[in-house]
N, C-alpha and C positions, 0 to 999 in steps of 0.2 A: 876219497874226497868227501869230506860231511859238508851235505846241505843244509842249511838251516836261516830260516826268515828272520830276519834281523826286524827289528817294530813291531812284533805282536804283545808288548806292551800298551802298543797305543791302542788296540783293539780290548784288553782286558786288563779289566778291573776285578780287585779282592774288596768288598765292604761287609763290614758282619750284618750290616742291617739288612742286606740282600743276601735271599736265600741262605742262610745260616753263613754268610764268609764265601761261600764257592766261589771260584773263578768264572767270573759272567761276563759277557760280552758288555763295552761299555755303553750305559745309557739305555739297557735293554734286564730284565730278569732272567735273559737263560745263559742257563751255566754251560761252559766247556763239558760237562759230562752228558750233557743234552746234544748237543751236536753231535758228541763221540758216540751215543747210544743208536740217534738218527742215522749217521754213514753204517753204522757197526749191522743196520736190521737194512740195509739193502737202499735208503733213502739217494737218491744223487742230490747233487748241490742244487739244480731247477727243481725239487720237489721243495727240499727246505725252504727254501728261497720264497716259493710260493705260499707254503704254508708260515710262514713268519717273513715278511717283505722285509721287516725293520734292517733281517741280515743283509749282508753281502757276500760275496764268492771269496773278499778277501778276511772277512770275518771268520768265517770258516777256516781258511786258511790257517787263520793267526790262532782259533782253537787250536788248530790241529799240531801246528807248529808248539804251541804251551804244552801241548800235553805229551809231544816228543820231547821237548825240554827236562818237562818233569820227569818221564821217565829214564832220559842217560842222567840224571844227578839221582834217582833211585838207587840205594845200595841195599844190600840185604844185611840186617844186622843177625849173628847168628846169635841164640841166648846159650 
C-alpha cells in the first residue's frame, strides 16, 4: 500500500527568483533541502518550528512528501 499526501503542491513553490529555483516552502525562502538537512541532523518538527515559526507541521510534511515524490520518479540513467 503506498502512502502518499496528496497537496503538497499547495505548500511548495518553484520560483527561480528564490533561492536559485529550489523548491521552497510557499511564501517563505527555505527550500525543501533545508527541512531535509534539519530532520536528517537529529532536529524534530518543535525544534524547526521554533526556530522558523513561519512553518508548520504540515509544511514539513508536504517537504517531506515532495521529496519522497521526487525521489520514486528518480531513475538512474546509465551512460
Amino acid at each position: 500500500m503506498q502512502s502518499h499526501m496528496p497537496g503538497y503542491q499547495e505548500y511548495i513553490t518553484l520560483n527561480p527568483n528564490i533561492r536559485f529555483g529550489k523548491p521552497c516552502i510557499k511564501n517563505t525562502r527555505i527550500a525543501v533541502q533545508d527541512i531535509l538537512n534539519w530532520l536528517a541532523s537529529g532536529m524534530t518538527y518543535e525544534e524547526i518550528i521554533e526556530d522558523f515559526p513561519e512553518l508548520s507541521v504540515e509544511a514539513i510534511r508536504a517537504a517531506l512528501a515532495f521529496a519522497a515524490d521526487t525521489e520514486r520518479r528518480t531513475k538512474l540513467i546509465s551512460a
